[in-house]
C-alpha positions in Angstrom: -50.9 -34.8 21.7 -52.7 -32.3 19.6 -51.7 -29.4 17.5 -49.4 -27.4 19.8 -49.6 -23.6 17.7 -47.5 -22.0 15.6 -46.2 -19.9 18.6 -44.3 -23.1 20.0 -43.8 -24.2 16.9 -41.7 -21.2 15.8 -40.3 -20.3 19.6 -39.1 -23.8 20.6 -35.7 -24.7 19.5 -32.7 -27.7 20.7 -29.9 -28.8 18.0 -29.8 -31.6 16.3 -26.0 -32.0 16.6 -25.4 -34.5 14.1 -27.8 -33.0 11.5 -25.9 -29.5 11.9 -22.4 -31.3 11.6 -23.4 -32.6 8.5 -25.0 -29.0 7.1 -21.7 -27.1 8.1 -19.5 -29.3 6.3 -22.1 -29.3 3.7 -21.6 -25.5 3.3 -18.1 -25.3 3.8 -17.5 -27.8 0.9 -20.0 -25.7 -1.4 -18.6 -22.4 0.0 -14.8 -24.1 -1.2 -16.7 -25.1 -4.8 -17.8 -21.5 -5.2 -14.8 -19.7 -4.8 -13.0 -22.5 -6.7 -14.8 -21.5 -9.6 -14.9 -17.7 -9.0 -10.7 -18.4 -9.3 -11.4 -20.3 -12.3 -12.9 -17.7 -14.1 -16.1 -19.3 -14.3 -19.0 -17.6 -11.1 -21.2 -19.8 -10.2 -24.8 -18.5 -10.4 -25.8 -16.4 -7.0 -29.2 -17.8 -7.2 -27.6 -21.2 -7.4 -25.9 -20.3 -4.2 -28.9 -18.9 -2.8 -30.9 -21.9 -3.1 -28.3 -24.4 -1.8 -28.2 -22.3 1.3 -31.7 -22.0 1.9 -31.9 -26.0 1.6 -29.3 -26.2 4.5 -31.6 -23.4 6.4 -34.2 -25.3 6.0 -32.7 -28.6 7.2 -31.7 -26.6 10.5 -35.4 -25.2 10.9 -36.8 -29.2 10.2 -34.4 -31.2 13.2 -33.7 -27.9 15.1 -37.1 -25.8 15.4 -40.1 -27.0 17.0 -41.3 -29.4 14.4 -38.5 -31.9 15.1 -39.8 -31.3 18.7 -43.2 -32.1 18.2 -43.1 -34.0 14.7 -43.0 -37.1 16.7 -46.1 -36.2 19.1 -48.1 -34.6 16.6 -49.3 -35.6 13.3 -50.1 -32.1 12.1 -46.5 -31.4 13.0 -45.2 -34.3 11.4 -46.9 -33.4 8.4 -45.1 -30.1 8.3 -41.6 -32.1 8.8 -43.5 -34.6 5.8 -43.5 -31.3 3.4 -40.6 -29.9 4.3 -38.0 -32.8 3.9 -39.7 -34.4 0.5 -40.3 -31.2 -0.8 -38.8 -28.3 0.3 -35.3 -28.9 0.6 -34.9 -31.4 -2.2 -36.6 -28.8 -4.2 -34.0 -25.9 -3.1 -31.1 -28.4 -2.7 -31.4 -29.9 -6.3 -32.1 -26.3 -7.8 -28.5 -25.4 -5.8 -27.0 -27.8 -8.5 -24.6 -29.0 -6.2 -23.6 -32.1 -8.4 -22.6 -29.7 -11.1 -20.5 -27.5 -9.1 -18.8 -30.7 -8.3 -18.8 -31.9 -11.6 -17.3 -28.6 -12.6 -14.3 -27.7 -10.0 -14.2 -31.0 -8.3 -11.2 -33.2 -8.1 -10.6 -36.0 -11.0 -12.3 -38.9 -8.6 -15.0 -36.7 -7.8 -15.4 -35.8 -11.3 -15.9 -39.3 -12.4 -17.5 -40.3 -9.3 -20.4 -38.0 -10.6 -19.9 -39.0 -14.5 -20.4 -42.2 -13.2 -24.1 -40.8 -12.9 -24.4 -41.5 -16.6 -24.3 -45.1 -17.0 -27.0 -47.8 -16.9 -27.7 -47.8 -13.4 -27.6 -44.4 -13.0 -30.0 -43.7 -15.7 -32.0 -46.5 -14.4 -32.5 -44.7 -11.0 -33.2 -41.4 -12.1 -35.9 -42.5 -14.8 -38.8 -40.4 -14.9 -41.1 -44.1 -14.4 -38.8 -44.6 -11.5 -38.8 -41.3 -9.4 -42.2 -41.4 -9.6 -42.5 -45.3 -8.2 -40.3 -44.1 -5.4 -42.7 -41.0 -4.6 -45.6 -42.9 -4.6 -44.8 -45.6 -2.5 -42.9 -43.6 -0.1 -46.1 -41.3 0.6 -48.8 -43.6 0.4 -47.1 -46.5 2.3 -46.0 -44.2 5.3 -49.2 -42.8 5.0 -52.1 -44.8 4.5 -50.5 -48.8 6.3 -49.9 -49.3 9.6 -46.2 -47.9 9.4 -47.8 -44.6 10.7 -49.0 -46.4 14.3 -45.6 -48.3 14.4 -43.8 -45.0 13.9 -45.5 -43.4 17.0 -44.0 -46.1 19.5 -40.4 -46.3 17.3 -37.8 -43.2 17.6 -35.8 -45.7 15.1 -38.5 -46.2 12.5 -39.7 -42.2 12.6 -35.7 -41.3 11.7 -36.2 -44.2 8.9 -39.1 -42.1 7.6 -37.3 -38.8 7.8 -34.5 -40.7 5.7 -37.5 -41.8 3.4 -38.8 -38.7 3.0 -35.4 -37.0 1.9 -34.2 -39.8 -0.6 -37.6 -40.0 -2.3 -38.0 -36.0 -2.3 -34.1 -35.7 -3.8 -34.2 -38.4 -6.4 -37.5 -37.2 -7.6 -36.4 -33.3 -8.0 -33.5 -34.2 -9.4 -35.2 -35.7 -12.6 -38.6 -33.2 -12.4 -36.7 -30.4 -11.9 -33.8 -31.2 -14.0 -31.5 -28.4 -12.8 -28.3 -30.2 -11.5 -26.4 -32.7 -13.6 -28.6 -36.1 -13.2 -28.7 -38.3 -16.2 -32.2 -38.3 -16.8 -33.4 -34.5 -17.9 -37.2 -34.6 -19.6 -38.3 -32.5 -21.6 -40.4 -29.8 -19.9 -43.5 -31.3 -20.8 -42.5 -34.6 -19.5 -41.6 -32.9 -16.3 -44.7 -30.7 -15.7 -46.9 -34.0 -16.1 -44.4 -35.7 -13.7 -45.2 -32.6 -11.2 -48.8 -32.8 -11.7 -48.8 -37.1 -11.4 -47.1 -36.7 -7.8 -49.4 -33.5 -7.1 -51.9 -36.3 -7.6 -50.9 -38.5 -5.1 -50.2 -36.1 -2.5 -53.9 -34.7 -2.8 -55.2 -38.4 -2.5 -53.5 -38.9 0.5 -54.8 -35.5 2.2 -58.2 -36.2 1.3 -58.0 -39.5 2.9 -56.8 -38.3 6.1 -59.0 -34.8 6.0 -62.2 -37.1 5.1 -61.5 -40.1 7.8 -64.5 -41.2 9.8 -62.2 -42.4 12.4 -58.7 -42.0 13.2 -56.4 -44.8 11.5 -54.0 -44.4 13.9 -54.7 -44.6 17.0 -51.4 -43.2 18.9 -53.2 -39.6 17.5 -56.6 -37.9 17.8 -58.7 -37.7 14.7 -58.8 -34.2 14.9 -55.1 -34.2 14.5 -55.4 -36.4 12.0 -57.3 -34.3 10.1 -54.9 -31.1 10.5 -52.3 -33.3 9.0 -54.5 -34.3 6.1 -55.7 -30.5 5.5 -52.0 -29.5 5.7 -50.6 -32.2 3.3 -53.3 -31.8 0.8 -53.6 -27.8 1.0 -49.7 -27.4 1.4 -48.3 -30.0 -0.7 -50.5 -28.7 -3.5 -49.7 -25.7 -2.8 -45.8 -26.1 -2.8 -46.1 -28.4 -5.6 -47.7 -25.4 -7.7 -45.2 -23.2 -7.2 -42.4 -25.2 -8.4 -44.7 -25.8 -11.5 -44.7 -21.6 -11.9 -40.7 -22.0 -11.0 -40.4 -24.6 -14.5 -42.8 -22.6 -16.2 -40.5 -19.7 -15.8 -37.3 -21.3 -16.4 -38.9 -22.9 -20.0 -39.9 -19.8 -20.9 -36.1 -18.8 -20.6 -35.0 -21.5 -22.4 -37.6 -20.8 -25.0 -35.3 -17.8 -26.1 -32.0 -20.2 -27.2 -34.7 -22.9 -28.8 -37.5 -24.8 -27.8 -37.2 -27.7 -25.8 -39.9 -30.0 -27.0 -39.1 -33.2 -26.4 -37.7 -36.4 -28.8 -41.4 -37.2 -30.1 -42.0 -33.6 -31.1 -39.1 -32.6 -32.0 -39.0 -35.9 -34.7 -42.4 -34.5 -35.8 -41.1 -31.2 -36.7 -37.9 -32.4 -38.4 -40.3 -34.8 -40.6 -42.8 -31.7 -41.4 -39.2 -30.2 -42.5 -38.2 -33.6 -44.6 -35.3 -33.9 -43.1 -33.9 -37.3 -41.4 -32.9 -37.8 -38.0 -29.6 -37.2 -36.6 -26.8 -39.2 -36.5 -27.3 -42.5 -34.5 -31.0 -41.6 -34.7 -30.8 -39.1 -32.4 -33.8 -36.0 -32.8 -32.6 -34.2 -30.0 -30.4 -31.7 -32.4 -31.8 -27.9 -32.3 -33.8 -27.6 -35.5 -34.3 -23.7 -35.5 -29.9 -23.7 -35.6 -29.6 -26.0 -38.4 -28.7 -25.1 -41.7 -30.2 -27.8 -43.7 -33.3 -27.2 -41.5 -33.7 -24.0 -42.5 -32.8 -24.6 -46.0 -36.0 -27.3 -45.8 -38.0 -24.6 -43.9 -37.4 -22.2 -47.3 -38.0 -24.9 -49.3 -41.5 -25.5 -48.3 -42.3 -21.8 -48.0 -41.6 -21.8 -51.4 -43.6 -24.9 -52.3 -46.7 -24.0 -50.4 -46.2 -20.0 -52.5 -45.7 -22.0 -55.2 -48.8 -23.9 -54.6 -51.1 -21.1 -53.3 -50.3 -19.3 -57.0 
């Protein structure tokens, strides 16, 4: 089967009971955190809100909407399902900080549950090295092997590959993003070249698919084929750059309570300074609200007027 139109597409529609089960008592449990906080005389963020509820939309539209329908026919369909449930909704879900509503108003196990996070494991999982492992090998081996021709004649292995696509897509957003309460939180630097490495990958793959001579999967038509590569490789870019504008924004609000550097720069600017690391070795203090920072800052203003007469 071939691309079907956005027409079907956006006009077919059958529920996916068990996926909207899990959405509503996903909202109603965020709903209950929100006003738990409002109570608490701390609101939670409406743009926090807003994002957590368009990941559950956008759930619905993935299992409910045409491209659940079709995502198993078609490849170009199933590359919109692709961007949507490693992308899309991780992106929107992480940025609805759902772990630190929980970590905020949630009851003492859950509050340790998600402390838990924190320890070796957790920091482990959520390394930058790691996410990025995960997000390779999850796009390039469902991509570019012959898991792709499996899929087509296994309903078991194409809802393996949706769960794929979501774990991968959520553990790496939690760490490039950084906006919920994950142990591993990069620098912004770190996390726009973690954006741009997996930008990488997911042109690759496109071009390999747009550019095939001949279909590598023969349970679709080259020609669909090559929608799914234009669509992965245009789209994913695409979407990619936008959360990259999205960081770029939030770092420039940060900018305004410090900068956020990173360890390595921010140990080059406390030596400039001559003044030693932290406590424990730690650099990750906020030179511009030190005191003895700025005392060192005067100081070699006043050796370099010093020098200059």
């Amino acid at each position: 089967m071939g691309w079907p139109g956005w027409g079907v597409l956006l006009t077919t529609w059958r529920p996916s009971w068990v996926v909207d089960v899990l959405v509503l008592v996903a909202a109603l449990a965020y709903a209950a955190g929100v006003r738990r906080a409002a109570r608490a005389g701390e609101p939670w963020p409406l743009g926090r809100t807003a994002a957590f509820g368009a990941a559950l939309a956008g759930l619905v539209v993935t299992f409910d909407s045409g491209v659940a329908v079709y995502g198993h026919d078609s490849f170009g369909v199933h590359m919109i399902m692709h961007l949507m449930l490693i992308m899309v909704v991780p992106a929107l879900w992480v940025a609805g900080g759902p772990l630190e509503l929980a970590r905020r108003v949630g009851s003492p196990r859950v509050r340790v549950l998600v402390d838990s996070l924190a320890g070796r494991i957790g920091r482990a999982v959520f390394h930058p090295a790691t996410v990025f492992v995960v997000y390779t090998l999850v796009v390039v081996l469902t991509h570019l092997t012959t898991f792709m021709q499996a899929m087509a004649g296994s309903p078991a292995l194409h809802h393996l590959e949706q769960v794929l696509y979501l774990g991968a897509g959520l553990l790496f957003f939690a760490t490039a993003l950084g906006a919920d309460a994950t142990p591993s939180r990069p620098s912004f630097l770190g996390r726009f070249a973690l954006m741009m490495l997996a930008m990488g990958v997911d042109t690759l793959v496109g071009v390999v698919l747009l550019l095939a001579p001949r279909t590598p999967f023969p349970a679709y038509e080259l020609a669909d084929v090559r929608v799914g590569g234009a669509i992965m490789w245009a789209g994913g870019d695409a979407l990619m750059m936008l959360l990259i504008v999205v960081l770029a924004r939030w770092w420039v609000r940060a900018a305004g309570q410090g900068p956020e550097l990173g360890p390595w720069l921010e140990s080059a600017r406390r030596s400039a300074l001559g003044l030693a690391p932290d406590r424990d070795g730690d650099v990750d203090g906020d030179v511009d609200r030190d005191e003895d920072a700025l005392a060192a800052y005067n100081r070699m203003l006043a050796r370099l007027h010093q020098g200059g007469r």
